[in-house]
N, C-alpha and C positions, 0 to 999 in steps of 0.2 A: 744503199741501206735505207729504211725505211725512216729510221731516226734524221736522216740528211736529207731525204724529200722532203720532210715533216718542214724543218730547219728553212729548206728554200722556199716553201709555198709559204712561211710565216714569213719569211724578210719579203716577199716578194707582193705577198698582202699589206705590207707596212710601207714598201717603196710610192705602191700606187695610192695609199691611202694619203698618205706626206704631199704626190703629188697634184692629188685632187685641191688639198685642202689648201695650196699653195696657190692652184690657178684658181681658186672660186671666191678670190675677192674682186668686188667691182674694180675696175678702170678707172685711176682718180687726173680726171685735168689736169692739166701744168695752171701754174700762175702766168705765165710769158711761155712764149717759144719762137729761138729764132733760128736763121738760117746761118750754115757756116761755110756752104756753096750753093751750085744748081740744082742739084738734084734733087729732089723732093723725098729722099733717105736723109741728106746733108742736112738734120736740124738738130735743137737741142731743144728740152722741156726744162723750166726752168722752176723750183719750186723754193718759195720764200718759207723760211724758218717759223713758225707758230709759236715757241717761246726762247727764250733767249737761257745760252746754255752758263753765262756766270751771274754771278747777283751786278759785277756792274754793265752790264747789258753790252752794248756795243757789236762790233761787224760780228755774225757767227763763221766758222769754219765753214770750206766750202767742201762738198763730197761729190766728186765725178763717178756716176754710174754706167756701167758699162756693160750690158743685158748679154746676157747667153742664147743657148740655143742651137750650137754646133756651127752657128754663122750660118745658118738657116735662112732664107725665106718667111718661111711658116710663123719664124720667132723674133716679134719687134719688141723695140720698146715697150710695147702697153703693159705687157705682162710682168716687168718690173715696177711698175707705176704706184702700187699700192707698198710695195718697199723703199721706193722714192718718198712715198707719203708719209711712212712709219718715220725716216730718219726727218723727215722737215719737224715731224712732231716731237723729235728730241731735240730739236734747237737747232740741228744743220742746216744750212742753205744746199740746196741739194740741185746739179746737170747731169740729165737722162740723156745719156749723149743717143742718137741714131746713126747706123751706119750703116754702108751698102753689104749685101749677103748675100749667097746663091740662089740662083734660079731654079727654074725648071731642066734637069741635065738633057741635054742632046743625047744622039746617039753614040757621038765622035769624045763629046766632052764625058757620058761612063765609059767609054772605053778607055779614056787615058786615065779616069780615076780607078782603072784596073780593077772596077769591080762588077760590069755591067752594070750603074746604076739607073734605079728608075725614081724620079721625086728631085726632089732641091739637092742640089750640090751643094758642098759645102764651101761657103764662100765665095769673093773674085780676087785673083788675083788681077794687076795690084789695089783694086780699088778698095776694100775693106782696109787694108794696111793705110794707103791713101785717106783715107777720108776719119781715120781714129787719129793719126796727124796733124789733119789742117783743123781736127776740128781741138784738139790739147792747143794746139796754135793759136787760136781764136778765141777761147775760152776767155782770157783774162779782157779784152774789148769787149765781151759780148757780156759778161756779168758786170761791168762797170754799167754797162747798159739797162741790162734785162732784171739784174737781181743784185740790186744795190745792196743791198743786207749784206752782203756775202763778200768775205775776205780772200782775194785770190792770194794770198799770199800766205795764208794757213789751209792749205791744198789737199787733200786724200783721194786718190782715187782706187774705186772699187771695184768687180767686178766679177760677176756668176757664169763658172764654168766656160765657154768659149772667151765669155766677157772679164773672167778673170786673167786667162791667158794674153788678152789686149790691156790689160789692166799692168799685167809683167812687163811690157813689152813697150809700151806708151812710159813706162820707168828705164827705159835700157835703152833710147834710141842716141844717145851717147854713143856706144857701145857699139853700136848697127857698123858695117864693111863700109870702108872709106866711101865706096862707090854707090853707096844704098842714099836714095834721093829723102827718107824719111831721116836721117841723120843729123845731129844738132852736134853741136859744138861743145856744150855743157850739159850737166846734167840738167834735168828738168828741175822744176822751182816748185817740189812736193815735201810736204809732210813727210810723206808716206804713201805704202799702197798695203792695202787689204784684199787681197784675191782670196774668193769663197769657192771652193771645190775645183782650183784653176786646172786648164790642162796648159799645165806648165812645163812638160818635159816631153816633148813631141816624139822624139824614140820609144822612151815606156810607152806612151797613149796608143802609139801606134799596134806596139807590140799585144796590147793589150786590147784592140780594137777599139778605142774607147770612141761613141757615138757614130760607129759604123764607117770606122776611116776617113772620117773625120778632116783627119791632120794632111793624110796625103792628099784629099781630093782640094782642099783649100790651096796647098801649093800646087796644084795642077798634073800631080798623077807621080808614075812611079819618078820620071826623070826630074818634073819640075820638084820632088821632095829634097832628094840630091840635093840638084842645085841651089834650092833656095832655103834650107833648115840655115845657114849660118844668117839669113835676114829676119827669119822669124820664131824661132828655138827662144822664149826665153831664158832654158838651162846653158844654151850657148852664149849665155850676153848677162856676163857676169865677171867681179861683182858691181855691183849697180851705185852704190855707193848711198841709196836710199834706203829709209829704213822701213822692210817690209816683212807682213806677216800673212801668214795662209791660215786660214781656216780652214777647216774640213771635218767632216762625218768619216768616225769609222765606219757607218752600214750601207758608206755610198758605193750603191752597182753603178751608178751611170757613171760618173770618174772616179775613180775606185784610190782606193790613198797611197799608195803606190805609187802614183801622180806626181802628188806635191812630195812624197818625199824625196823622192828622186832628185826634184828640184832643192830641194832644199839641203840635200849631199853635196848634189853641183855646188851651192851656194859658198857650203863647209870648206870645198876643195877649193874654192878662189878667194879663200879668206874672208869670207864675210858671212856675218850670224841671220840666218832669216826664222824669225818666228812661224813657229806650227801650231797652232791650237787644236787638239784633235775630240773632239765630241762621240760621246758613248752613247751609243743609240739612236743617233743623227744617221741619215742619207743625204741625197742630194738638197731637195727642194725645201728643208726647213729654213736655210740660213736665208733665204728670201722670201719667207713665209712669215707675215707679221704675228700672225697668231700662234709661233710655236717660239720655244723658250730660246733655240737655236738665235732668233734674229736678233733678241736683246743683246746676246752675246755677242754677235758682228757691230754690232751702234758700240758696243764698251769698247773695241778693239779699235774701232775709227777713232773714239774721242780719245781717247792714251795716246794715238798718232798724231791726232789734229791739232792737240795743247803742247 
């Protein structure tokens, strides 16, 4: 119908306008950046607080960022940087964690992500899972270090769309199959997590194509999903016992809300409450967009966690 093309070329002029306006802030520096292994992905940006978030000043919270991008190549840290920037200038101490992400696909490797692919795979296994690990591992030496300001012990970790799903997940490795090497004993020592448009339920995502299959090519195609969704499924590694909330845009096409509530049914069914904030007229790219009214909202949602 005519009134529904109308409907899709407006949302679809508003997606790409959100995320022009989202990539065309500079690339702001870290204050420090250090290393949490060898690879030269394995680092972390580290950014000091600019004012201090109570009258009697003291250590500020600390916010672990965790960059989207479908576990892409293409998509590093930098592109969260200027929202790294935003929350240091609300008073957070703020880790733009890096982490390793697919390459260029072979021939062999689209074949097994069953879809002929041409461009970045999504993801490696196990090396993305690996190194969002060593580096939550590390975090608490390397801020004593690099960004004194910052309380590891008043924790949030956040993160956008792929980065929000490691952001689920880096909270649940309690949780993780006896035999999974990423597995802790206890739960992690957070706040909170705040996942922004997470792909949190890797059966919907998939069902839903979300970021071009995304989900299967990261666990290694049709068998490696199989096998590996109970290692990496945040809706399977529940409940968490931390307390977590998902933002999300109703007018998001790129992880569409269907996503997190999915996850957030899972959550229901294992007994535990996880917060949804859902935004009217939001898409993907605003909540990491410092110039739209979306990203104040994500800073409100950290600090309610981080106090």
């Amino acid at each position: 119908m005519p009134d529904d093309a109308a409907a899709r070329a407006a949302a679809e002029a508003r997606a790409a306008a959100e995320e022009e306006s989202a990539f065309s802030h500079a690339a702001v520096d870290p204050d420090a950046t250090a290393a949490y292994g060898d690879d030269p992905d394995q680092v972390i940006d580290f950014y000091a607080p600019r004012e201090a978030l109570s009258p009697g000043g003291g250590l500020a919270p600390l916010v672990v960022v965790l960059h989207g991008g479908a576990w892409r190549a293409p998509y590093d840290r930098r592109h969260v940087t200027p929202f790294a920037d935003f929350l240091a200038g609300r008073g957070f101490a703020v880790a733009n964690v890096e982490y390793r992400r697919g390459g260029v696909s072979l021939p062999e490797q689209g074949a097994a992500a069953g879809a002929g692919d041409v461009g970045p795979v999504a993801g490696r296994w196990p090396e993305t899972f690996d190194d969002v690990a060593a580096a939550m591992d590390a975090l608490p030496a390397l801020v004593r270090e690099f960004l004194p300001q910052a309380d590891p012990r008043r924790m949030v970790v956040t993160g956008h769309s792929a980065g929000g799903h490691l952001a689920l997940w880096a909270a649940a490795r309690h949780l993780l199959p006896a035999d999974a090497v990423w597995r802790i004993n206890r739960p992690a020592p957070l706040r909170g997590v705040v996942a922004l448009a997470p792909i949190a339920d890797f059966t919907v995502a998939e069902k839903l194509d979300v970021c071009g299959g995304a989900c299967r090519q990261l666990l290694g195609g049709e068998e490696g999903f199989t096998a590996r969704l109970p290692y990496a499924d945040p809706a399977l590694l529940l409940p968490t016992g931390i307390a977590t909330t998902l933002v999300q845009g109703r007018a998001d096409t790129v992880v569409p809300q269907a996503v997190a509530e999915a996850y957030a049914d899972a959550a229901a069914k294992a007994g535990e409450v996880v917060g949804l904030t859902l935004l009217e007229d939001v898409g993907h790219f605003p909540l990491i967009d410092p110039a739209a009214d979306a990203c104040a909202v994500v800073a409100e949602e950290i600090a309610q966690l981080a106090w």
